[in-house]
N, C-alpha and C positions, 0 to 999 in steps of 0.2 A: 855373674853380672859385674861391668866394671864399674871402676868407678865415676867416670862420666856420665854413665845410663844412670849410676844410681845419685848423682845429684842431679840432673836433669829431671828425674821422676820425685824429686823430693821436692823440690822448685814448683814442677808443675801441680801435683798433690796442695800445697798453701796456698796457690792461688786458687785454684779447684773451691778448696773449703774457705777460702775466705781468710786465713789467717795472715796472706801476707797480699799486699796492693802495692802494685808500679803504677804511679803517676807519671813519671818522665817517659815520655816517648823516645827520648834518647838513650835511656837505660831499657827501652822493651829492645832498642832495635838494637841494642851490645848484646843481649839476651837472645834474639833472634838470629845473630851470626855465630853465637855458637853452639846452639842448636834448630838448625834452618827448615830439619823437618817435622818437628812436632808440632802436629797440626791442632793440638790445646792451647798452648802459645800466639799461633799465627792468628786463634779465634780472641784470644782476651786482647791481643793487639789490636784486632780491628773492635772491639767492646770502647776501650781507651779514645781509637781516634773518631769514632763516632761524639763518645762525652767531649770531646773537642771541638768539634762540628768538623773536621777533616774526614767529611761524605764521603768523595770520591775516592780517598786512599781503604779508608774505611770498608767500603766494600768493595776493590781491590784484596785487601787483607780476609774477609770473607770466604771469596771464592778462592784464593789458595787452601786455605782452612779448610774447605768442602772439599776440590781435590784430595791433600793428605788425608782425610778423615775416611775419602770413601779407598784411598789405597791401602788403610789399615783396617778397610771392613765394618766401619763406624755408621751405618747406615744413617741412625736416629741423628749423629753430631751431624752428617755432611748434611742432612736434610733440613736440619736448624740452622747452620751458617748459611745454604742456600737462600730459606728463608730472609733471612736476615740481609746478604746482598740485592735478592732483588728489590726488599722493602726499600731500597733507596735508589738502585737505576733503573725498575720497572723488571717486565718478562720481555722476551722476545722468544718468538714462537722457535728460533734456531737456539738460542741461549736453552732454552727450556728441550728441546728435542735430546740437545748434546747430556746435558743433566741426565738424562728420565737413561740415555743409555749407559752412561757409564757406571750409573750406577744399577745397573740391572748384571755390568761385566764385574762389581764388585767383589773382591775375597770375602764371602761371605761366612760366617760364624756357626750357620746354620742355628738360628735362634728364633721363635716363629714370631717373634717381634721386626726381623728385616725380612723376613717371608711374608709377611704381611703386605712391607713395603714394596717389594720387587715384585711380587703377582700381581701386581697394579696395571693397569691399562696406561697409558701416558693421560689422558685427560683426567681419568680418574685419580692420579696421583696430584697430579695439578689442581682440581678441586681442594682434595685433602686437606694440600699445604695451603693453598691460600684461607683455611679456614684454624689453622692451628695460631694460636697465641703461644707466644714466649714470655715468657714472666722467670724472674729469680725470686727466691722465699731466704730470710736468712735463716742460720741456727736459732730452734726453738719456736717457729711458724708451725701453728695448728691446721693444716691444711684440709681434713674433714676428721667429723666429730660425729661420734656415737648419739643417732635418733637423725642427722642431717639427710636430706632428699639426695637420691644419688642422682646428678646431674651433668656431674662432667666425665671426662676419659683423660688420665693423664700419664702422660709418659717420660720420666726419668731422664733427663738431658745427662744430668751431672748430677752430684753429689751422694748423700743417704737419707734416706727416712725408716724411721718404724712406724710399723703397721700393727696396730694390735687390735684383734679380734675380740668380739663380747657378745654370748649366746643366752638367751631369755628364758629365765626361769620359769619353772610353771607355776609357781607357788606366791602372789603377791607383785607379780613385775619385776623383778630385783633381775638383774643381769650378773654374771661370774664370765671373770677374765679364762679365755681359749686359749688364745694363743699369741707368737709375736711373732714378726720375719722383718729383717732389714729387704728393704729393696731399695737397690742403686741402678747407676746407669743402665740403660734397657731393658729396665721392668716397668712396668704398667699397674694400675690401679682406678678404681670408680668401677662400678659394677650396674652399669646402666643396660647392658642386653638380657634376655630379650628385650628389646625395646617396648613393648605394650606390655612392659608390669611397671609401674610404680613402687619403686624400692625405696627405703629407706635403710641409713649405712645403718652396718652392724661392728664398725671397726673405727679407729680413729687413727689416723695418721699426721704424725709430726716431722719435722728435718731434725736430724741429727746433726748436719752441717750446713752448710751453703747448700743450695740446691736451686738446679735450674728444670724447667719442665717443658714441654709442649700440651696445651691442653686442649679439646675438643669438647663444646659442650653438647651433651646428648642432642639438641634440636639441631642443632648446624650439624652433626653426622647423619643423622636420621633425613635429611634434606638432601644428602649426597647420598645416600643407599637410596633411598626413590629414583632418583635422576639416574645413580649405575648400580643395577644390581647385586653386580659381582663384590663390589665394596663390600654387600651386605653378608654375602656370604665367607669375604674376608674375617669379618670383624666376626662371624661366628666362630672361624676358625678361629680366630686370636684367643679368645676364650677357653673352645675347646681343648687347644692342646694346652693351654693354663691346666686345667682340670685333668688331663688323660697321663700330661707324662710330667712329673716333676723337674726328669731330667733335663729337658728342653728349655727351664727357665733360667735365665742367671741366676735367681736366689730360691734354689730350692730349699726349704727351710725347715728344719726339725721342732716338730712342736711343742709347746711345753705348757703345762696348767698352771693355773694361781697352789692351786692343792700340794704341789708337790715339785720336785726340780733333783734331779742327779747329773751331780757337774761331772763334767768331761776334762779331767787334769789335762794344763796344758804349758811347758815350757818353753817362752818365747826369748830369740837371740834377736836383738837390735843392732842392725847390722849400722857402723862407724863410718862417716862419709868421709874422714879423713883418714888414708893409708899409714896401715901400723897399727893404728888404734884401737884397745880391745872392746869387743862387741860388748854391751848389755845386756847381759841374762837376766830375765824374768818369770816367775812364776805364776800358776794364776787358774781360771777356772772359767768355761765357756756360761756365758748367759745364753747365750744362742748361737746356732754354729749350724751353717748351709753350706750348700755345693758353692757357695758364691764368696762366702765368706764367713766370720765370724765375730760376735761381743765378746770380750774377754773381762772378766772382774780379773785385777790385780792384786796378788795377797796383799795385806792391809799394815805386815810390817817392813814394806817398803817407805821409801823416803818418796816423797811425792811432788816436790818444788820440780821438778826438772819432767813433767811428766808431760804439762802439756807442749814441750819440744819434742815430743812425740809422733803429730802426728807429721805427714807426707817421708817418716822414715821408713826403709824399706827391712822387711822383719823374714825369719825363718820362725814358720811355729811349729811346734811336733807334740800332736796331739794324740795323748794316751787312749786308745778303745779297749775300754774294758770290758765289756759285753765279747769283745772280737780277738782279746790278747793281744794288739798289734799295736805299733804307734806311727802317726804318718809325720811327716816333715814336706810342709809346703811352703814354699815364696808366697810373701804376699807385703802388702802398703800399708800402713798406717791410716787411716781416712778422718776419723775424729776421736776426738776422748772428751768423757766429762767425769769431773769431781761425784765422790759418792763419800758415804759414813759406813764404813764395814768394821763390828768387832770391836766398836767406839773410836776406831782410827781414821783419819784421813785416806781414801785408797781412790782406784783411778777405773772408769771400764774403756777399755779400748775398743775402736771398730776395726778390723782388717779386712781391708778386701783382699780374694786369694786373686794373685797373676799366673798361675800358671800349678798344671797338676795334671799325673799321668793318667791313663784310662784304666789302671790296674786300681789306682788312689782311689779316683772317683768313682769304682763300680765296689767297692770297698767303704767308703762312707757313705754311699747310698744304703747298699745291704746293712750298715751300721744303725743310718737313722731309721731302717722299717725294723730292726729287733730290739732298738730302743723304746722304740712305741709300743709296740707289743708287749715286751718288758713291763712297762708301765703301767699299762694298761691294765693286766692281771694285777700286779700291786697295786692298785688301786681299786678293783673291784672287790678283791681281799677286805681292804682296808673298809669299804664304803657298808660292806655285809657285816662288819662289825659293830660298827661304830654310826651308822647312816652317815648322811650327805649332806648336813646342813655347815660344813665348814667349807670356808673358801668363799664366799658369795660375798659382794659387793653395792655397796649403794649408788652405784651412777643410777643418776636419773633416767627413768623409762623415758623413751620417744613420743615426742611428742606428735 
């Protein structure tokens, strides 16, 4: 990667999370001449000249942004700027036509999240979006909460959240911590189908950084699956390949209990946006680590002032599989960090998303994370036969 891509992706990464804001229109458009076509950019531009009231530039800026987005396969972005442009010049049934096609000729990811979208009917997509809301949450937004009615459907515009799961004791109500998974951009969460049970959540989800959504609340879905059926048997499928194949999500995610935790060493090179420059080597230990990406704790006798210039830098990690003998090295982004106490010292957990990873990598830390679990799972039935089961159990309050 040179080094033009990698500040261009370091740029767009701060603004993404929130740590850095262009106010000058005059400074987006110096910005936008020298990188013309990231279409992340062309979207926070037209964000900017709407806070301006410059409407018609505004969505202008929009629909180029949907353009790039859907020529990089962006299905969720280009359907959010579209959004976004017509809320301010209306549809037109030819505006709208040209849409519904190109983005059907999109390079697709093959993710069942834009499979969703492209088996859409044109009217039925048209519904869709006219019923999706755009909202931004910043870092540290409780967006649903363990015992909360599951009500809405929401899908990942931008940024990260963790999701952590909490499974109900039998023994007094008391719930114990399952599991966690970061999900970023085009992942999905609410667990409102089938739609005639009445759920309540079993997970809580927070932003890790900035974070932008599209959200659909169960009764406006359920409103369009009467009216087109096929939606409904979309949104089944949405679900189901959630459940059938991990691989298909962007954040397939290795589990992990409150009881117990075996880190995954991992040494990370921080790659130097200025030429010449030696890279930052880091050492450290995964909290959580997906097909999509990864938490890293940072060892804790590191120096820590310089940690949150960390994130939007772009990282090589090469993580040791011990289970597997082998170590991988994968490109990936910085996306957020937050301060921790490890060992009584100041230390740091990083997010990375991964950018890219071969088919040989990826069928390789899948096989990883299903002998890790199993792994585990015996050590811990071991342990549970000895000693019983009443460690690890938490007081969140039962649902109400």
């Amino acid at each position: 990667m040179n080094d033009r891509t990698t500040k261009r992706n370091s740029i767009v990464s701060r603004i993404i999370d929130g740590s850095v804001t262009i106010d000058s229109v005059k400074d987006f458009e110096n910005l936008l001449k020298a990188f013309p076509k990231d279409p992340w950019l062309h979207r926070f531009f037209a964000d900017l000249l709407g806070r301006d009231k410059s409407f018609y530039a505004a969505a202008d800026a929009y629909g180029t942004a949907a353009e790039l987005f859907i020529e990089a396969g962006m299905i969720m972005q280009a359907i959010v700027s579209k959004i976004l442009e017509w809320q301010i010049l209306g549809l037109s049934y030819q505006e709208g036509q040209d849409f519904y096609s190109s983005l059907r000729k999109a390079r697709s990811k093959n993710t069942g999240l834009q499979r969703f979208f492209i088996n859409m009917k044109y009217p039925e997509m048209i519904a869709f979006m006219s019923m999706l809301v755009i909202r931004y949450f910043p870092e540290g937004s409780m967006m649903k909460k363990f015992g909360d009615e599951e009500n809405n459907l929401y899908f990942v515009v931008s940024g990260t959240v963790e999701k952590t799961i909490y499974h109900r004791l039998e023994n007094g109500g008391k719930v114990q911590k399952k599991s966690s998974e970061n999900l970023m951009e085009n992942d999905f969460f609410g667990e409102i189908y089938p739609f005639e049970e009445e759920k309540i959540s079993q997970s809580t989800v927070e932003t890790m950084t900035r974070t932008e959504f599209a959200k659909i609340s169960k009764p406006r879905l359920l409103k369009i699956c009467k009216e087109y059926p096929n939606v409904k048997r979309l949104v089944y499928g949405l679900y189901q390949r959630r459940l059938e194949s991990d691989e298909e999500r962007f954040s397939c995610t290795v589990r992990k209990t409150v009881r117990h935790q075996l880190p995954t060493q991992v040494n990370i090179k921080i790659l130097n946006d200025e030429p010449g420059k030696t890279p930052l080597n880091l050492g450290g230990f995964t909290e959580n680590i997906s097909l999509g990406g990864a938490s890293v704790v940072l060892e804790a006798n590191y120096e820590t002032g310089h940690f949150g210039s960390l994130v939007g830098k772009q990282v090589h990690i090469q993580i040791y599989l011990a289970i597997a003998f082998v170590s991988l090295s994968i490109l990936g982004t910085v996306v957020w960090s937050k301060e921790i106490s490890l060992e009584g010292k100041k230390s740091e957990v990083i997010g990375i998303q991964f950018e890219g990873m071969t088919d040989k990598d990826r069928r390789l830390l899948q096989s990883y994370h299903y002998g890790y679990e199993i792994e585990q799972d015996r050590i811990w039935s071991l342990w549970d036969s000895l000693i019983g089961t009443d460690a690890g159990t938490s007081s969140l309050p039962t649902a109400a």
